[in-house]
N, C-alpha and C positions, 0 to 999 in steps of 0.2 A: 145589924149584927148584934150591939148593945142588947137587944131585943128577946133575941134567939138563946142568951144566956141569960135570962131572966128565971125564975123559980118556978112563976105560975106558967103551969102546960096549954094555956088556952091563950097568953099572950104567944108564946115561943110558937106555937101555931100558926098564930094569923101573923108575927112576925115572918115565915116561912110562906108561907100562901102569898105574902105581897111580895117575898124575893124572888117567887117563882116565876109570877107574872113578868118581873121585871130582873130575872136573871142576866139578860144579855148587857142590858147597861151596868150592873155590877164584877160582871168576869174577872177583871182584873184581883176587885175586892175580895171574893169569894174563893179564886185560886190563894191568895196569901194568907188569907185564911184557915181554908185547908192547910198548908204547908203548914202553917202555923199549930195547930191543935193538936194535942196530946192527951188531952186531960177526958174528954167528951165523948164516946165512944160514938152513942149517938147525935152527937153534933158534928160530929167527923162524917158521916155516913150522911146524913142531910146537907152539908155541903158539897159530898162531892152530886148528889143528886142534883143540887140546884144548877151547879156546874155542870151536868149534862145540859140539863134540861136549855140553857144560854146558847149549847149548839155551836160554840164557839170555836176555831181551830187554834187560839192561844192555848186551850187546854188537851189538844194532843200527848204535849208528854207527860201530863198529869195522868191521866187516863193508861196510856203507856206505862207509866210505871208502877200502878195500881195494880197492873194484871197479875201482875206475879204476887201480890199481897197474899198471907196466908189467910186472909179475913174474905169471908166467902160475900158479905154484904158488899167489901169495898171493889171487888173483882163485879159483883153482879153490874154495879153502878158506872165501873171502866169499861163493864163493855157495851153496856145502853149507850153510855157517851158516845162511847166510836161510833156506835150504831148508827147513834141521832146525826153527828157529823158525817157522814156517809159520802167519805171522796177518798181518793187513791191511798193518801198515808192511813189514815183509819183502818180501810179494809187490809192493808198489808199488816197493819199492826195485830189485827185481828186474827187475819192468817196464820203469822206467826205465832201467836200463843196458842193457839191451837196445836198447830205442830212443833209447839214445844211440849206438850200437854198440862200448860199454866189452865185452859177453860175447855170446855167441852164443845 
């Protein structure tokens, strides 16, 4: 993570390229993470991507609460999640925002 906040864009890269590979053993990290960040717009948006991409159902209600964000990046990446997670609470979750009209 140290990594990913660094200045130069070609470390913060391949920083991101090795979390992706190895997202699922970071989950935990990566969620508190997120929760954590404020400042990063785009570091906010590349963790929750990694956080899909880990496929993990610890991030259910990360993803779940994302939907409603008014930030169209972080809604895109909530609903790949669900996507990727692809079992019964995901798709309901998905349903629901839908006929809530939070995503299309």
């Amino acid at each position: 993570m140290r990594l990913m906040r660094e200045h130069d864009p070609q470390v913060q890269e391949d920083a991101f390229d090795f979390l992706r590979e190895h997202a699922d053993a970071y989950v935990d990290e990566l969620i508190e993470e997120f929760r954590a960040e404020r400042d990063d717009h785009g570091l906010h948006c590349w963790l929750l991507e990694l956080i899909a991409e880990a496929r993990s159902p610890k991030a259910l209600d990360v993803f779940r609460d994302q939907l409603e964000s008014l930030d169209e990046s972080l809604r895109f990446w909530a609903v790949r999640g669900l996507e990727m997670l692809d079992d019964r609470e995901s798709r309901q979750a998905l349903h629901q925002a839908r006929a809530n009209g939070w995503i299309a």
